[in-house]
C-alpha positions, 0 to 999 in steps of 0.5 A, spaced: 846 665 742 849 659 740 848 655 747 841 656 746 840 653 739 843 647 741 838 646 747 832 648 741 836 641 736 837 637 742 829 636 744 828 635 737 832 630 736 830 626 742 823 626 740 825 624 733 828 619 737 823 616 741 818 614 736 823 608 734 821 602 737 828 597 739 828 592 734 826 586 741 828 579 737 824 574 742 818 578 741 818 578 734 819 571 733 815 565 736 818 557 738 815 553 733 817 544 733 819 543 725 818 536 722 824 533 722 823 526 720 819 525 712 819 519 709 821 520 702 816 522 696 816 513 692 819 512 686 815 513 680 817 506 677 817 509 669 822 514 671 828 509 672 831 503 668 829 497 673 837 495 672 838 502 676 833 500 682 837 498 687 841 505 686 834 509 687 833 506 693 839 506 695 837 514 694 831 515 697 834 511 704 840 517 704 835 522 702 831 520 708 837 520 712 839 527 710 833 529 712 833 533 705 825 533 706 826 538 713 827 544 709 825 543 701 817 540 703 813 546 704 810 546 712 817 542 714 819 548 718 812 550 721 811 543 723 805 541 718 809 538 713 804 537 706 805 530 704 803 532 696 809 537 696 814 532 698 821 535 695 818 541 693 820 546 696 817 551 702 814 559 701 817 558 709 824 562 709 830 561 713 834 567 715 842 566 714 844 573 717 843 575 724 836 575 725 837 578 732 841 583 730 839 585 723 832 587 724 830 585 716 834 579 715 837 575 709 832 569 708 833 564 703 827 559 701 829 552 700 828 550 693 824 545 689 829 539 689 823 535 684 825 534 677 820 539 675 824 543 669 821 550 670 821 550 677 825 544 680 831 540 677 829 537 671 834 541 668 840 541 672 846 535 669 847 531 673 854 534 676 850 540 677 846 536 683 851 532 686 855 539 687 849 542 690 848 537 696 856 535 695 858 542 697 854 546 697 854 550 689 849 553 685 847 551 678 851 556 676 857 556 680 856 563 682 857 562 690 855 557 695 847 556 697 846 561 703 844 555 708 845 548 704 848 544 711 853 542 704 859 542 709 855 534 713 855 532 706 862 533 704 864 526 705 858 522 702 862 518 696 861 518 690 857 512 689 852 514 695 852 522 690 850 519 683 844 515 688 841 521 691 841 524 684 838 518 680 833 517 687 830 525 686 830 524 679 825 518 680 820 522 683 814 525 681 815 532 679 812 538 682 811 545 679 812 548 686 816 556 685 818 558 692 819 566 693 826 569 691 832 570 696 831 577 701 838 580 702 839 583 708 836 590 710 829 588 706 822 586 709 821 579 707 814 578 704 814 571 706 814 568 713 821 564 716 824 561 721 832 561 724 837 556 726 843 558 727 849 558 734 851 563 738 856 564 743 856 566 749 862 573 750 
């Protein structure tokens, strides 16, 4: 009697089973070329003291360099990068869990960087900003930013820091809001893309 019951679950159970369909990571993703090399957003002239110019430009060089535009302009990542949304920030996300693992990713989209006070930097000090390129902190230095490639950036001295933040001072703001961080286990509402390394077992 007990044998029976359990050859009656059992069925059911595979049932249940097959209607999930195996998360397939290849099958859900497609290769895309992100834009790489940006030039930088120009300087707004009235935005910085003349005697600061060299520093701006020295800013705007690493900026360049670091290629800060391939993540925080909107389109970089697909590979069609808007020029008018330079340093703005980008609606396209950037997994930081195991998107081959996790079927539902965490995905955090790359900020607006602008001096845009309501949905930039134009709030944040000085300091606030060199510790986010620097080493990778919020503005609240609650955590470090999901993604900020902060660890290349660790040695960049202080003259080339203050550089960079009177460089993304100078350029025109933008009033770009990018879509909230998804924690992992939540579909994101927004496309986004993954880097990331494995090793082989």
């Amino acid at each position: 009697m007990k044998y029976g019951r359990f050859v009656l679950v059992l069925p059911l159970l595979l049932v249940g089973c097959a209607t999930e369909f195996p998360h397939d990571p290849p099958a859900d993703y497609e290769e895309l070329a992100a834009s790489t090399i940006l030039d930088a957003p120009s300087p707004v002239p009235g935005n910085f003291a003349p005697e600061n110019r060299y520093q701006v430009e020295r800013g705007e060089y690493l900026v360049e360099l670091l290629g800060c535009g391939a993540c925080h302009t909107e389109g970089a990542l697909e590979g069609a990068p808007q020029s008018k949304m330079a340093l703005a920030g980008s609606s396209t996300g950037i997994a930081w869990s195991n998107p081959l693992g996790d079927q539902y990713p965490g995905i955090v989209y790359p900020p607006n960087i602008t001096p845009d006070k309501e949905t930039g930097i134009g709030d944040w000090s000085d300091s606030q900003i060199g510790n986010a390129v620097r080493a990778g902190i919020g503005r609240h230095a609650g955590r470090r930013i999901t993604v900020m490639p902060w660890q290349a950036y660790a040695k960049l001295n202080h003259e080339d820091a203050e550089a960079i933040v009177a460089y993304l001072r100078s350029v025109p703001p933008v009033r770009h809001e990018v879509p909230d961080e998804v924690v992992p286990g939540n579909k994101a509402k927004k496309p986004f893309v993954y880097f990331g390394v494995y090793r082989s077992r």
